[in-house]
C-alpha positions in Angstrom: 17.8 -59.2 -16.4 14.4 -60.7 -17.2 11.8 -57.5 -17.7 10.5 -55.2 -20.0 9.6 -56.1 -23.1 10.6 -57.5 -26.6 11.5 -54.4 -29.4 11.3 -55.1 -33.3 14.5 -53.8 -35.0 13.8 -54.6 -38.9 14.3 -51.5 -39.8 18.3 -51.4 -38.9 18.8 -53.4 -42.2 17.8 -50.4 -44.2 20.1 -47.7 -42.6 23.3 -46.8 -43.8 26.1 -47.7 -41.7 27.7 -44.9 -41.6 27.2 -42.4 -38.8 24.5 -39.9 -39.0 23.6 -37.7 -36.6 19.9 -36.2 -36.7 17.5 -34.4 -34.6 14.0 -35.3 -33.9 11.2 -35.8 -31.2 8.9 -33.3 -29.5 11.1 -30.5 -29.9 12.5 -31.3 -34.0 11.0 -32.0 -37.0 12.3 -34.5 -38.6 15.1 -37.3 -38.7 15.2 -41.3 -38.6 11.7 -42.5 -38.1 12.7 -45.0 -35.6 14.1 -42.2 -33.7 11.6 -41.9 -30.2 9.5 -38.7 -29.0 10.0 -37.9 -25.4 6.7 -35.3 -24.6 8.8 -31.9 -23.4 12.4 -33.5 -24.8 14.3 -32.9 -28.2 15.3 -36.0 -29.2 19.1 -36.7 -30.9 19.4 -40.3 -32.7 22.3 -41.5 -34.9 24.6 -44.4 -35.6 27.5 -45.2 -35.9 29.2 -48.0 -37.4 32.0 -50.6 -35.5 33.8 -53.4 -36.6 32.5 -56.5 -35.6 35.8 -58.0 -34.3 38.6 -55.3 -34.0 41.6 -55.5 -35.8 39.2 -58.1 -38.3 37.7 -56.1 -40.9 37.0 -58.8 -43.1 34.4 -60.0 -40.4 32.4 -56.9 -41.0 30.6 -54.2 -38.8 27.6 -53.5 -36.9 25.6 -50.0 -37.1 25.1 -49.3 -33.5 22.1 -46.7 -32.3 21.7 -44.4 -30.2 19.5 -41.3 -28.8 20.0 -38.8 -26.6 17.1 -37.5 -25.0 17.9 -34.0 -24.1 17.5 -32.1 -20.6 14.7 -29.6 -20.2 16.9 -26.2 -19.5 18.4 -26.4 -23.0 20.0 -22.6 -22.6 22.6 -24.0 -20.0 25.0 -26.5 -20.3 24.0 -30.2 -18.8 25.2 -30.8 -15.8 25.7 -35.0 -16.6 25.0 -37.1 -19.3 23.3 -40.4 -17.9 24.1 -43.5 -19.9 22.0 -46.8 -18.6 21.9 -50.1 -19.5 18.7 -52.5 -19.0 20.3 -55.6 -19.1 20.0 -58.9 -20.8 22.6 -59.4 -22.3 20.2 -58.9 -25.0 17.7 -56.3 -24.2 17.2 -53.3 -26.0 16.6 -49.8 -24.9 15.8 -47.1 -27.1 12.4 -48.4 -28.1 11.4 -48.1 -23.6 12.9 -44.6 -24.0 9.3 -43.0 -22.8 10.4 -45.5 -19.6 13.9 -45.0 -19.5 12.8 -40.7 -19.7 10.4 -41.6 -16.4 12.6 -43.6 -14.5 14.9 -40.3 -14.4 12.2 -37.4 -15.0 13.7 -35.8 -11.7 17.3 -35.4 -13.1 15.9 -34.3 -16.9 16.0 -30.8 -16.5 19.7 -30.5 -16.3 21.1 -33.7 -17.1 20.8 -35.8 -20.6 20.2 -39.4 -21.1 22.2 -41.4 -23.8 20.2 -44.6 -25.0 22.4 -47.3 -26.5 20.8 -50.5 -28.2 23.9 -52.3 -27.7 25.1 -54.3 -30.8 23.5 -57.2 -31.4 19.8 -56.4 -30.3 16.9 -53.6 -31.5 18.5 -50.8 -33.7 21.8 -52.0 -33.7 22.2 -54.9 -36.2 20.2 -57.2 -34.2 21.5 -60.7 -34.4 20.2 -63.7 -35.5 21.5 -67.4 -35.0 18.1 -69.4 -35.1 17.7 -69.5 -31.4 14.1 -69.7 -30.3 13.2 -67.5 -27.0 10.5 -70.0 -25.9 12.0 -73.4 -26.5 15.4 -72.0 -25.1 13.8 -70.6 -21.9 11.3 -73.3 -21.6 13.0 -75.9 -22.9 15.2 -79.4 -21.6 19.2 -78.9 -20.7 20.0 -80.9 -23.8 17.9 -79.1 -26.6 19.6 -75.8 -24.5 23.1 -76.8 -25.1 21.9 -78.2 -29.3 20.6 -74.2 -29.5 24.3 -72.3 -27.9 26.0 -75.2 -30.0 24.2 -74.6 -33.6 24.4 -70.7 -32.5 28.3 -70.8 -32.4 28.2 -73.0 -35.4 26.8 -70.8 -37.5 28.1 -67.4 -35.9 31.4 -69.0 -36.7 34.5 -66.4 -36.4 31.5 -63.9 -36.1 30.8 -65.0 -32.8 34.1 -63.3 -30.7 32.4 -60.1 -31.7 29.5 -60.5 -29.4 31.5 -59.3 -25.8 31.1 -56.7 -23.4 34.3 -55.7 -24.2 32.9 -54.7 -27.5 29.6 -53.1 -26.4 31.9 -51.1 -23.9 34.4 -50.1 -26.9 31.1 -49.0 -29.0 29.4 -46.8 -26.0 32.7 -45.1 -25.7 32.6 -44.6 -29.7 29.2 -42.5 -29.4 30.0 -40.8 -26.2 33.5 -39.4 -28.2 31.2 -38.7 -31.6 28.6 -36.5 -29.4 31.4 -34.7 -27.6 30.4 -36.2 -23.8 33.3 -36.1 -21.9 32.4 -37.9 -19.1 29.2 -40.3 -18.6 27.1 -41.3 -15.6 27.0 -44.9 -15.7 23.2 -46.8 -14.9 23.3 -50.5 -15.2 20.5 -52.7 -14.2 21.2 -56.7 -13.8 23.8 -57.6 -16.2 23.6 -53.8 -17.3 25.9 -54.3 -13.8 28.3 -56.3 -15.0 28.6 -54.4 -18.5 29.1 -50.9 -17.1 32.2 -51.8 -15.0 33.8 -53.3 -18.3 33.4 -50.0 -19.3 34.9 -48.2 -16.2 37.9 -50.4 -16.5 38.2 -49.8 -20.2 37.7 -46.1 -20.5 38.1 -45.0 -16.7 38.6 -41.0 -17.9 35.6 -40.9 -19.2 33.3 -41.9 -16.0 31.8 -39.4 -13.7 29.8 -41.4 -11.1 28.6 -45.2 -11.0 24.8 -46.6 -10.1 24.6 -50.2 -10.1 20.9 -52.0 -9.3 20.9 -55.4 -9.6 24.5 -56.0 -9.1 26.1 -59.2 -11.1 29.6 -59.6 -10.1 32.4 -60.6 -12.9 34.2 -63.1 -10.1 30.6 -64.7 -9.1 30.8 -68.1 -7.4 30.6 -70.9 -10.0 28.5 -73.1 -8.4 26.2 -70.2 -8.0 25.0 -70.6 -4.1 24.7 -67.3 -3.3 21.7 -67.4 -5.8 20.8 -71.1 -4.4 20.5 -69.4 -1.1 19.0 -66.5 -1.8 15.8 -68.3 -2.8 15.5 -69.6 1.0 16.4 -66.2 2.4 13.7 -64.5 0.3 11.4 -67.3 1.3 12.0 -66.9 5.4 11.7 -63.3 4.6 8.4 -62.9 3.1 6.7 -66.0 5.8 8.6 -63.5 8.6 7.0 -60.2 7.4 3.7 -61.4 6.7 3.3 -63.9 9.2 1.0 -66.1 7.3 3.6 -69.3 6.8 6.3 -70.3 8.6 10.3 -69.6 7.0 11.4 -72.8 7.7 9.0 -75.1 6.7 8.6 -73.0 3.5 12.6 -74.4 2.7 11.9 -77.5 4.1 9.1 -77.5 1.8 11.1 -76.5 -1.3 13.5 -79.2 -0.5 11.3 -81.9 -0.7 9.5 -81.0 -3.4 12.3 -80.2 -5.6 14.0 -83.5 -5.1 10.7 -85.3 -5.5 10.7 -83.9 -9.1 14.4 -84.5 -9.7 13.3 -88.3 -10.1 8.9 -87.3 -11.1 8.8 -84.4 -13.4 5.4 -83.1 -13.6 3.8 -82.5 -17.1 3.1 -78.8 -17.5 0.2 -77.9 -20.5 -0.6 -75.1 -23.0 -0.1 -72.3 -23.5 3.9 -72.9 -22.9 4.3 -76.8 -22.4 7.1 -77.9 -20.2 8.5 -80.9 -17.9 8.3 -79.4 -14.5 11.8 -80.7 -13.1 14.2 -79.6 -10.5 15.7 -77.5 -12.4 13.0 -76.2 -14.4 11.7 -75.4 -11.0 14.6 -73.4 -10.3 14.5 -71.3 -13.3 11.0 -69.9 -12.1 11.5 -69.4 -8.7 15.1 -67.6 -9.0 14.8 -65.9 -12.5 10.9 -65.2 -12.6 9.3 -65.3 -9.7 11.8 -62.7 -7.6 12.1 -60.5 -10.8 9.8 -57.3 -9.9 8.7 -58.0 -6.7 8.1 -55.1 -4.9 6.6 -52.9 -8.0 3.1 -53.6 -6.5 3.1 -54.6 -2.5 -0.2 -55.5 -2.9 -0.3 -57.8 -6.2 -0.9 -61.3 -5.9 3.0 -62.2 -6.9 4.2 -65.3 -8.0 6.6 -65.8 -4.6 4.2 -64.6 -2.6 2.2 -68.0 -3.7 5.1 -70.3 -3.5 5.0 -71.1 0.2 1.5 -72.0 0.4 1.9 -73.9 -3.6 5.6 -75.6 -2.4 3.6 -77.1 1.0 0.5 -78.4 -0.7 2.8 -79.9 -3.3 5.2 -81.6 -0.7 2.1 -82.8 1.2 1.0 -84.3 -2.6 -1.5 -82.0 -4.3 0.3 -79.9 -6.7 -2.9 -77.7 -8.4 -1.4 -74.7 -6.6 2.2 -75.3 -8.2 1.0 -76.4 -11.1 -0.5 -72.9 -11.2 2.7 -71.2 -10.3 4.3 -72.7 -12.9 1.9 -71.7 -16.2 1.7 -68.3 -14.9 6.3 -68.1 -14.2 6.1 -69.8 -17.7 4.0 -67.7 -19.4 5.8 -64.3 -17.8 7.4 -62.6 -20.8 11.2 -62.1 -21.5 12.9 -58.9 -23.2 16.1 -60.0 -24.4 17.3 -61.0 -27.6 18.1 -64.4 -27.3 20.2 -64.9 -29.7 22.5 -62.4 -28.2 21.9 -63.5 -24.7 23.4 -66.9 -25.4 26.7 -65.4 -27.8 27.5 -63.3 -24.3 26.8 -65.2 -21.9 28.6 -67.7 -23.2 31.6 -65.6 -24.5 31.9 -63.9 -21.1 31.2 -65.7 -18.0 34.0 -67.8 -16.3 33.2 -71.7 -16.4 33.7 -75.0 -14.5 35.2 -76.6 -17.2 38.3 -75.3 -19.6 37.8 -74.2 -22.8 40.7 -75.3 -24.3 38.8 -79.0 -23.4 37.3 -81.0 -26.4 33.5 -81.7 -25.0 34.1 -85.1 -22.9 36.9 -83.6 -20.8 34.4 -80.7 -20.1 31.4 -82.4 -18.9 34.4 -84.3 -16.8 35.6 -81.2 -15.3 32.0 -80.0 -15.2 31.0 -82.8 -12.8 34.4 -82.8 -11.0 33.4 -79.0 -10.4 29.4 -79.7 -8.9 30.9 -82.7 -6.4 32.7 -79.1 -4.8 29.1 -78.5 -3.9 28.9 -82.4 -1.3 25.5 -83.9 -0.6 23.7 -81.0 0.8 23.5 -79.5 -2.6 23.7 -75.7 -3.2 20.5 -73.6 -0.9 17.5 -76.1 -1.0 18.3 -78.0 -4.6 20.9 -80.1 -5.6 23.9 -79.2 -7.5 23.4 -80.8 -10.6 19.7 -79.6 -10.7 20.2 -75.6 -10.1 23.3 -75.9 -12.2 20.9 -76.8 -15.0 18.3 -73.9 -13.8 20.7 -71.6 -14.7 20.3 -70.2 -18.9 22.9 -68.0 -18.5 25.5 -70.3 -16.4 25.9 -73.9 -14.7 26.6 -76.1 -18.4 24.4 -74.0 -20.5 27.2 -73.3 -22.6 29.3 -76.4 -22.4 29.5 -76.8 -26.3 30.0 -73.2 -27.1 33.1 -73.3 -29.2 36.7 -72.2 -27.9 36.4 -68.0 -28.3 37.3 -65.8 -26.1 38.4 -65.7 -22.8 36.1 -64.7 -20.0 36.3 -61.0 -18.6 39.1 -60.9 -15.8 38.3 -59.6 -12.4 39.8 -56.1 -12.6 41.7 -54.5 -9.5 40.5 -52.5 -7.2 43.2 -49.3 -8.6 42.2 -50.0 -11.8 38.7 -48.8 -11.3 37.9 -44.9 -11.4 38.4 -43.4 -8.4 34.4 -42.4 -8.4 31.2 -42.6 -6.5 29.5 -45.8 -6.9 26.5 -46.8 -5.9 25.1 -50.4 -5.5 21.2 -51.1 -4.9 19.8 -54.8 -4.4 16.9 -56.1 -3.0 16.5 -58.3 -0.6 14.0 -61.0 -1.9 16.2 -61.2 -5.0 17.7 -64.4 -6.1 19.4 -63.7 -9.6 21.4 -60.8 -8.3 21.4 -61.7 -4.3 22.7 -59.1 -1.6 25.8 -60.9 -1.3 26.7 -60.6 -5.1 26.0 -56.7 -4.7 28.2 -56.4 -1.7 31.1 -58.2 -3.5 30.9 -55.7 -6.5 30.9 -53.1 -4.0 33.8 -54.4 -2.4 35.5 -54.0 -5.9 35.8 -50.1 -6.0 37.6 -47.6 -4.5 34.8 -45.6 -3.4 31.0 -47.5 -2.8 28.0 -47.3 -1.6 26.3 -50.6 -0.7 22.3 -50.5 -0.1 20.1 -53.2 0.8 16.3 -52.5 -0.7 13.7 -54.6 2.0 11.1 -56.6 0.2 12.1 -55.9 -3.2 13.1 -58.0 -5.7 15.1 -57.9 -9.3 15.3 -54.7 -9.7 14.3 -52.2 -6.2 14.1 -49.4 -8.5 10.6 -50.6 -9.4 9.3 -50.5 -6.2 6.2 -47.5 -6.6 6.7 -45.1 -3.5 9.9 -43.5 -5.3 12.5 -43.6 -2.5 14.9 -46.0 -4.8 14.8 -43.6 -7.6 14.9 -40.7 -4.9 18.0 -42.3 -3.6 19.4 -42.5 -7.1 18.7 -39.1 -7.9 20.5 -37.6 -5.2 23.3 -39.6 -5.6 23.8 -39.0 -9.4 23.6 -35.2 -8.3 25.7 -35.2 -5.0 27.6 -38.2 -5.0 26.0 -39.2 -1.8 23.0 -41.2 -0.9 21.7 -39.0 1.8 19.0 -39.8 4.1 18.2 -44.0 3.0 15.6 -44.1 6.0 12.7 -44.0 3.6 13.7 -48.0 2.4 12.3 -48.4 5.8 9.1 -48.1 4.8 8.5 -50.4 2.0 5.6 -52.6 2.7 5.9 -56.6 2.7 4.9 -57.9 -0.1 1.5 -60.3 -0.2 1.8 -63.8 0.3 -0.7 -66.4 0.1 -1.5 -68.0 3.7 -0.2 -72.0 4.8 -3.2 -73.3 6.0 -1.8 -74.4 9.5 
């Protein structure tokens, strides 16, 4: 949800928005010169152009891009077209092709692989509401809920076009334009939540499923399973490295994150910030569990929270301190913009919609009392409901839309083999959010990735991807023992 890295998309404003289809990379010669060269891969790129809002033409369209990187064995037909999604909402994918081409360079000679900047972000009429990535992220609850509020202001009507109901409607409009008739569906984080939108929408049109990262459309509103993730990951790592103790480690977090509930602590340049409870939150369950396991052996932000979250609760906060300019200085990938108009268009809320803004921070407060004293994992209620960008009352003044996604039956999915991956130190997708999607299809595959975090497929030795290959090919895992075989990831000793 959080990786990767930001793309620059100024050059959408000057293409036509009509659709053009053109040819290009290491095997063409010419075409859109945003189009990207894939080394040993002709290259497809085109747009198309959607409305913004169906059935409202006066609202406009968007040009959405795509390219399709093409399979090796060109003189046979492919035997899949793979279409992923990196998540976000809000990050773009077709200028990490060269990544997105590595992360399946075992199923390119026979198989293609559709990128899709969905609308809104990169290539595909990027959009802009005068949200600031930084001060959003970084930023106080309240100057949050001023930036989603002055972002639907100013979006207006425009804003009901920015759904996953619409990006699903547009990846359908490409595949039917390039003559795919059915597309292998690879979401990462909310890429998770997107691609089953899309099942449920055009379910003729899907031949298998691979969901890493899974983000369920019923998750719990209070967001425990998140809250308690961070402990679990915590026990975890002190248990497999044997250098701090699980339960002091929560007990730590406890104390130190009510301790700043009442005594934030002043965090300096480069990326200032009051160091709260909930600021705290957002680092430890968005950041500092997002690509763990890429590198066992790096010096990872959780593998320094135990020893930084027991110094701090014994009084000297240098070490957390340090945790918190380096999770603060971690870079994002996702249009923010967008982020916030999905988000905020999508996901199911504490409070009704229908509610002018009073009656919604009632309801919202009715709703977090659900949670009783004990809070939600280590933190309070109130305090990891505000750690949340994406959820708790992030988007309490986002006007009266749409109507979040419903939870889809189980016989209204494709009848296809789906695959779910998570790992087990991470927080913003937990194992028990990938089980539930799991639990939603016909015909799953549920597999828990040991010490890895947001997303496993990172992790280096390739058995993830390995996995994923087979199963895109077969419809069947095979052999998972290699997971087995992960190494813990490093963690900082407690001085005992």
């Amino acid at each position: 949800m959080r990786n990767g890295m930001r793309a620059a998309a100024a050059l959408v404003a000057a293409i036509a928005a009509t659709t053009l289809v053109t040819a290009c990379g290491d095997k063409a010669a010419s075409g859109p010169d945003w189009c990207p060269t894939v080394p040993g891969h002709r290259v497809d790129c085109g747009i198309q152009s959607r409305p913004l809002v169906a059935d409202k033409p006066e609202l406009g369209t968007v040009a959405v891009s795509y390219a399709v990187i093409r399979r090796s064995k060109l003189d046979a037909p492919a035997a899949g077209t793979i279409a992923p999604n990196p998540g976000g909402p809000g990050v773009p994918l077709i200028a990490q092709a060269a990544q997105a081409a590595q992360l399946s360079t075992q199923l390119l000679d026979d198989h293609d692989l559709l990128l899709i900047d969905p609308r809104g972000t990169g290539l595909s009429s990027p959009l802009d509401c005068g949200a600031s990535e930084a001060e959003y992220t970084l930023g106080t609850r309240d100057l949050q809920q001023q930036t989603v509020a002055r972002c639907g202001e100013q979006l207006g009507a425009r804003a009901a076009g920015y759904t996953s109901a619409a990006t699903a409607d547009d990846f359908d409009a490409v595949r039917e334009q390039l003559g795919i008739p059915k597309l292998v569906l690879y979401g990462f984080s909310y890429g998770t939540y997107l691609m089953p939108i899309y099942a449920e929408r055009h379910p003729d049109h899907v031949q298998s499923i691979v969901l890493s990262g899974a983000y369920p459309r019923d998750f719990d509103l209070l967001s425990r399973p998140n809250a308690e993730a961070v402990s679990l990951a915590l026990q975890r790592i002190c248990e497999r490295r044997q250098v701090c103790d699980g339960a002091t480690a929560v007990a730590d977090l406890r104390t130190v994150a009510r301790r700043l509930a009442v005594q934030p602590i002043s965090i300096g340049a480069p990326n200032p910030l009051q160091l709260n409870e909930s600021k705290l939150g957002t680092l430890i369950f968005e950041v500092a569990t997002t690509g763990v396991g890429a590198d066992p052996q790096a010096r990872t932000l959780l593998g320094m929270l135990p020893a930084a979250l027991h110094a701090s609760a014994q009084g000297d906060d240098t070490a957390l301190r340090q945790f918190a300019e380096r999770a603060a200085a971690e870079p994002t990938a996702e249009n923010i913009d967008l982020y916030i108009a999905v988000a905020c268009n999508d996901y199911p809320t504490l409070w009704s919609r229908e509610a002018g803004l009073p009656e919604r921070e009632r309801q919202y407060r009715h709703g977090l009392a659900a949670a009783g004293p004990d809070g939600v994992g280590a933190f309070s209620a109130e305090g990891f409901g505000a750690a949340q960008r994406d959820g708790g009352d992030a988007c309490i003044r986002w006007p009266n839309i749409t109507r979040p996604q419903p939870v889809p039956a189980r016989d209204t999915l494709p009848n296809v083999p789906v695959l779910v991956v998570s790992g087990d130190l991470d927080a913003i997708t937990p194992d028990a959010n990938g089980q539930r999607v799991a639990a939603g299809f016909p015909q799953a595959t549920f597999l828990s990735v040991p010490n890895t975090g947001h997303v496993p497929d990172l992790e280096p030795s390739g058995c993830v991807t390995d996995i994923v290959a087979r199963f895109i090919r077969s419809g069947s895992t095979g052999p998972t023992s290699c997971i087995e075989s992960i190494p813990p990831i490093a963690v900082t000793a407690v001085p005992r």
